[in-house]
N, C-alpha and C positions, 0 to 999 in steps of 0.2 A: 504493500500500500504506500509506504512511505515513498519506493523510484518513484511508482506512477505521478502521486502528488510531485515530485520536483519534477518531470517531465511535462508535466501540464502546466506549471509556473514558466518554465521554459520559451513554452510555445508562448504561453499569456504575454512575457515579456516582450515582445515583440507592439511597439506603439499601435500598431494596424490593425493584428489581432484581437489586442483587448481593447479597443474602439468598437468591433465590427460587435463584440461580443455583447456589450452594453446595450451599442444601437439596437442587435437584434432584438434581444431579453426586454432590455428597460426602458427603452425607446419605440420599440413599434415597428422598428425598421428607418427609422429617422433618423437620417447622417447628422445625428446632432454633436456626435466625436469624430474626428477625422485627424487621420495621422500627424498630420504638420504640425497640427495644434495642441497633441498630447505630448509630456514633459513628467518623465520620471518623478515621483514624488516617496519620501519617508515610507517604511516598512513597519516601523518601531515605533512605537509610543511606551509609555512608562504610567505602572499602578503604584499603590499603595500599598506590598505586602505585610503581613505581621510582623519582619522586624525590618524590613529598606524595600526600598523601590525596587519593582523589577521591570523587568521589558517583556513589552508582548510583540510578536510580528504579525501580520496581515501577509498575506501572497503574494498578489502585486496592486500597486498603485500608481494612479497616473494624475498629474495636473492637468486639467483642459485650460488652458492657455487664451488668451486673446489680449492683442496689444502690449505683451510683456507683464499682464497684470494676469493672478487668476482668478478664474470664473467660478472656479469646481474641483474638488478632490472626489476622484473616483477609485474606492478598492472590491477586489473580487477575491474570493476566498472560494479554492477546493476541498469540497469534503467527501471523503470516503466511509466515512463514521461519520452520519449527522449527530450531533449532539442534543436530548430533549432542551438542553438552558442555550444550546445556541444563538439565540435572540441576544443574551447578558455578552454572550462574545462578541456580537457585533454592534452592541450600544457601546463597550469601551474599548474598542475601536473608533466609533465616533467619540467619544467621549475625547482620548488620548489627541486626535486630531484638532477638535473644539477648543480644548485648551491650550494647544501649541499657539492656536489666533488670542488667547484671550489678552496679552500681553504687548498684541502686536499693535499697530497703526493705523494699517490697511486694513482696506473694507474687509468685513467680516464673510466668508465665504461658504456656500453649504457642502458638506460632506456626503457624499454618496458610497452606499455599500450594497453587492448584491452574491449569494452563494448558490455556487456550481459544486450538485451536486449528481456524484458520479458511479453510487453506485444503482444498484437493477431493482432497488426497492423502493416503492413511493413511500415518503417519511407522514408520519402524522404528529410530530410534535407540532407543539405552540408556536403559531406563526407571529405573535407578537408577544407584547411584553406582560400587556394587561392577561391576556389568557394563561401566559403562565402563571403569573400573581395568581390571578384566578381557581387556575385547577390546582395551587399549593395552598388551597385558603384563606387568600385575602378578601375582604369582604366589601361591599358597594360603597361603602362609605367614603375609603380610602381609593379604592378602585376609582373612580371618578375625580379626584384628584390627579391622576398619575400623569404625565405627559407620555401617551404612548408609543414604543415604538416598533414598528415593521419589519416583520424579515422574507427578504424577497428570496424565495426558495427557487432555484430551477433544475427540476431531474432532468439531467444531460441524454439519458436513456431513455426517455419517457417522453420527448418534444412532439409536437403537433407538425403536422407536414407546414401547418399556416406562418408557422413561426422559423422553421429551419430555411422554409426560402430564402427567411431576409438574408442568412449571412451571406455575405460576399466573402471573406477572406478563408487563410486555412483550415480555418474552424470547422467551413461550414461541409469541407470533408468529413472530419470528424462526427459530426452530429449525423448528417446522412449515414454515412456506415454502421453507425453506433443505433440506429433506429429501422434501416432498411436492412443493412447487410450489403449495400454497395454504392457505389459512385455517379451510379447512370446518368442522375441528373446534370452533374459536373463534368463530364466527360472533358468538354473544350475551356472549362474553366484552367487557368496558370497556375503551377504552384510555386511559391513564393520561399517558405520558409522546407528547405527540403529536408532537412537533418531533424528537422525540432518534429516536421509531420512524422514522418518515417518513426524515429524513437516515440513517440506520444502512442502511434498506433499500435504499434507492437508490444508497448505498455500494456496497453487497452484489452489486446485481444489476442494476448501470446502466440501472435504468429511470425516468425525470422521473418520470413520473406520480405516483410515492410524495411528489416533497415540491411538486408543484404543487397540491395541495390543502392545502399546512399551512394557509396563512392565514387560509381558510373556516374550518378545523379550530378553528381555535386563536381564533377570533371569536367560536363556535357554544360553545365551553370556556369562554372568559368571562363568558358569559351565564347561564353555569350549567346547560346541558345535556351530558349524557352523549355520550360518541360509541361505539358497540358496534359490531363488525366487521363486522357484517353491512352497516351503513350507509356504513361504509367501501370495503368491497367492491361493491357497488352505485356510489359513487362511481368508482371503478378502472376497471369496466367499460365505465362513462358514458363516461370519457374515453381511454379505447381504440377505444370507438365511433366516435368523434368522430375520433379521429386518423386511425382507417383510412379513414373518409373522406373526407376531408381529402387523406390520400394517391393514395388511388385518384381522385380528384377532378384533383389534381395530375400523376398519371402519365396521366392520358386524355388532359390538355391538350400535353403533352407528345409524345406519339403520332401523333395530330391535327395537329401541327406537322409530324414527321418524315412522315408522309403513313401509316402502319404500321395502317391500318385492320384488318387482318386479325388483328393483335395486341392490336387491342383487345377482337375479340371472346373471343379467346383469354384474355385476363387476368382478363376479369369473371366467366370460371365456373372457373377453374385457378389453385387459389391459388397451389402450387409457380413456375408462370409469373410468375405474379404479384410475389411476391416476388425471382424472378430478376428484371423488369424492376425493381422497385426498385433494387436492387441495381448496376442497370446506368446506372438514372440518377444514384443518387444522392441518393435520397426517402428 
């Protein structure tokens, strides 16, 4: 869990991708972050422990920028283990951010936060803050005092086709794969960040194949040619071809050895067999 998470900060890092990410989620589809204008911002903010201060990090953050003054701090946070008090982690985060302005000069600016989450289970914890109060016993009295705050949940595996249209950047490989099981719609879409995609996917979905092509990738990139998914996907397939080959090449010899001629005829036209004999050797 822990690669996965630094592999998707990776990608986030990237100004373009975590622009595209926000537009699509928290925007609508509204280019309302756009790369030029995003500008790396603080990771770290500082609590109040029992006996000193200590530091918490966020995953990544970005200034949205305009005219050398900011508009807006944006962070995104991946979770693989949603947390039920997750809400409390993303108030001081805001919180930690708030106060870095409270001292300052400049205009006071709002803090945005939203959490990518990534694993195959829809979470039912408290989506705010009042509900958690709430389902731990706090009562109307107090409750309606509270100033409350939101937590924008998005299950990465669980996206609506209406929503993964918007992304444009590498992301929105990602989320198609991770919901359909393939690319189709992006075929002639660029890829952009090849290394960060490749390792993110093969994160995701333990399969080599994604970053035994980086180097090709990223050889064919310095030369100054484009790489479109479609040429990518044709690549994938190559080398699925080639594996099962390989395999079934390997489990014949294997067979052959144990004397299981009957099995072999079995295996070459039964793929379910087939893969149980994998399975049994160990291919």
């Amino acid at each position: 869990m822990a690669e996965k998470d630094i592999l998707e900060k990776i990608l986030l890092a990237h100004a373009d991708v975590f622009a595209d990410c926000v537009n699509a989620l928290a925007h609508g589809g509204e280019r309302r972050l756009r790369e030029e204008s995003m500008h790396p911002a603080p990771t770290e903010s500082f609590y109040q422990g029992k006996r000193k201060k200590r530091a918490q990090f966020c995953d990544r953050s970005f200034f949205l920028m305009e005219e050398g003054r900011i508009k807006a701090q944006y962070f995104i946070e991946n979770e693989t283990q949603v947390s039920r008090r997750q809400v409390l982690r993303k108030a001081s985060y805001q919180g930690g951010a708030y106060r870095e302005q409270l001292e300052s000069r400049q205009p006071v600016y709002p803090v945005v936060g939203i959490e990518l989450d990534w694993t195959s289970k829809k979470s039912r914890i408290p989506l705010s803050l009042r509900r958690l109060l709430a389902a731990d016993g706090a009562e109307e009295a107090e409750l309606r005092l509270i100033d409350d705050t939101g937590l924008r949940l998005y299950h990465m595996k669980n996206l609506p086709d209406s929503v993964r249209v918007k992304f444009t950047s590498d992301m929105g490989f990602v989320v198609d794969y991770l919901n359909e099981g393939n690319f189709d719609r992006r075929r002639e879409q660029k890829i952009v960040h090849v290394e960060a995609l490749c390792e993110m996917m093969e994160a995701l979905t333990k399969d080599t194949r994604f970053t035994e092509m980086v180097g090709d990738l990223l050889d064919r990139q310095e030369k100054g040619e484009e790489i479109v998914m479609c040429e990518y996907i044709d690549m994938l397939e190559a080398r699925g071809e080639a594996r099962g080959e390989n395999r079934m090449a390997e489990l014949i010899q294997l067979l052959l050895k144990d004397r299981k001629y009957s099995e072999i005829k079995i295996a070459s036209s039964d793929k379910q067999k087939r893969q149980e004999l994998y399975r049994v050797y160990g291919i």
